[in-house]
N, C-alpha and C positions, 0 to 999 in steps of 0.2 A: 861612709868610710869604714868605721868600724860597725860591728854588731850590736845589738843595744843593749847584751847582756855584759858587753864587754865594756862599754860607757858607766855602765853599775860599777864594776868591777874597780876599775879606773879611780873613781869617786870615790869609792867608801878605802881604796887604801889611799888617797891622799889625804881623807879625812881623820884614817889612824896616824899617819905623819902627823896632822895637824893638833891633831893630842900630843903626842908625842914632844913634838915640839911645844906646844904649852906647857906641859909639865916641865920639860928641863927648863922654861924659865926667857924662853924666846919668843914672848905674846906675839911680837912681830910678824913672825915668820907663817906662827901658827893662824892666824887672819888672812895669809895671802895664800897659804895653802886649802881654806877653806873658799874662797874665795874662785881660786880654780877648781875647785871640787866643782863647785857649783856650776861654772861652765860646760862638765858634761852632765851635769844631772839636767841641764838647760836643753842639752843636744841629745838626752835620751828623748824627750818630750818632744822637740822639735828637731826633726831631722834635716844636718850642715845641707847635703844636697837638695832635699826638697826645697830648702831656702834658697840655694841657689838656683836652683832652677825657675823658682820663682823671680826672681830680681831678674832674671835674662826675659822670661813672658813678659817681665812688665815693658822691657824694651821693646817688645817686638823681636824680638830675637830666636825666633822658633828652633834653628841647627843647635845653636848655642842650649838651650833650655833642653832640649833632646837628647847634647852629648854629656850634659850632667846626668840627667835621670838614667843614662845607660849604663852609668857606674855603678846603678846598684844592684847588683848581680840577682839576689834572691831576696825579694820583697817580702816574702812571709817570713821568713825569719830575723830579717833584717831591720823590720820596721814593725812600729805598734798600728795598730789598728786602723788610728783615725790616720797614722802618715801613710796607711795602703791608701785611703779614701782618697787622699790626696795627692797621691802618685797615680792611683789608675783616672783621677780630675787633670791632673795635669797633662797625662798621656791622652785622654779625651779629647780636649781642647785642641792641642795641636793637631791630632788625626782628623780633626771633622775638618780641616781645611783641605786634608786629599784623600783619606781613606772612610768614607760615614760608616759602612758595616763596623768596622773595627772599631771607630771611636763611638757607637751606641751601644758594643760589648764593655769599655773601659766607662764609659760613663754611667750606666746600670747597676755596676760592679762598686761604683765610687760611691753611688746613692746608696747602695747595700748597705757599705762598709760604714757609712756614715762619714757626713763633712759636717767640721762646727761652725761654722758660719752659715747663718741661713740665707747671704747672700751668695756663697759658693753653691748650695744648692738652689735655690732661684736660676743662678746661671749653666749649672749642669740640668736642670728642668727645661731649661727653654732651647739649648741646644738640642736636646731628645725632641721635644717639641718639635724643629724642627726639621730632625734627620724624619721625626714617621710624618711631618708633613711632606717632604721630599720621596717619600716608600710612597705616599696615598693610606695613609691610616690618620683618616682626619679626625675622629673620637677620642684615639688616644693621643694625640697633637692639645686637642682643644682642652683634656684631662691635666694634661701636663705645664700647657699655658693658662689655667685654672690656679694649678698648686704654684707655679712659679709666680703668680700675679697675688697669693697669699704670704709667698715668703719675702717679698720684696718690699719693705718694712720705709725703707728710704728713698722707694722711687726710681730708683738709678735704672734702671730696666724699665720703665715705664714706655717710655719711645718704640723700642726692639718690642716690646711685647703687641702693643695697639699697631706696627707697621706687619708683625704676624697675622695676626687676627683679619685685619686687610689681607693678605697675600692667602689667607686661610677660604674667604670669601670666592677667591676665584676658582678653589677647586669643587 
């Protein structure tokens, strides 16, 4: 929604309010304005839309989670680093259901930029996995179901990875 320089901006004068209002003597006031301060120093860190676009993938919601992420006009300046990772993971994901060239440019991109959960990259691993198993580049497939099957710490992927490794055998 906003820029992220502008969520700074936001914060630190609602936080001189919140002095402000301490000092004249309205501890009140000054706790709930710090309080909202914190809510965009919240939404510098994690970005309102990429969260929503998340809560819509979790539905299955593909259009929905698409017509958030397109709100954000210009990613690099708009977002820090690891929410690129996670915007061009998000854009991934959805693309490898119709477009795979395009969603192994936005997934590549997302591993780049770095994702902090090493189950998000598990999962952007194994879809690369298998868009160069769907190209015929089975080395870098097996490379990549290799590193996804290191970062998968809890299993959750375990099924998807051994039913690739099978479909990997037939080529």
């Amino acid at each position: 929604m906003y820029n992220k320089n502008i969520k700074l901006v936001i914060a630190a004068l609602i936080v001189g309010a919140a002095v402000w209002q301490m000092i004249e003597g309205y501890i009140g006031n000054g706790i709930m304005l710090i309080l909202l301060a914190s809510i965009f120093v919240f939404l510098y860190f994690k970005n309102e839309l990429i969260l929503l676009a998340f809560l819509r993938l979790r539905k299955q919601d593909f259009a929905g989670a698409k017509k958030w992420l397109d709100r954000i006009k210009n990613p690099e300046s708009a977002l820090t680093t690891k929410q690129q990772g996670y915007y061009n993971y998000l854009l991934g994901i959805m693309l490898s259901q119709t477009n795979i060239t395009q969603a192994e440019k936005y997934l590549k991109k997302a591993i780049k930029l770095g994702l902090s959960m090493n189950q998000d990259l598990a999962v952007a691993k194994l879809n690369l996995a298998g868009i160069a198993m769907t190209k015929r580049r089975k080395r870098e497939a097996q490379n990549l179901l290799t590193e996804a099957k290191k970062l998968d710490k809890h299993g959750m992927l375990k099924e998807q990875i051994t039913m690739m490794k099978q479909q990997m055998k037939k080529i």
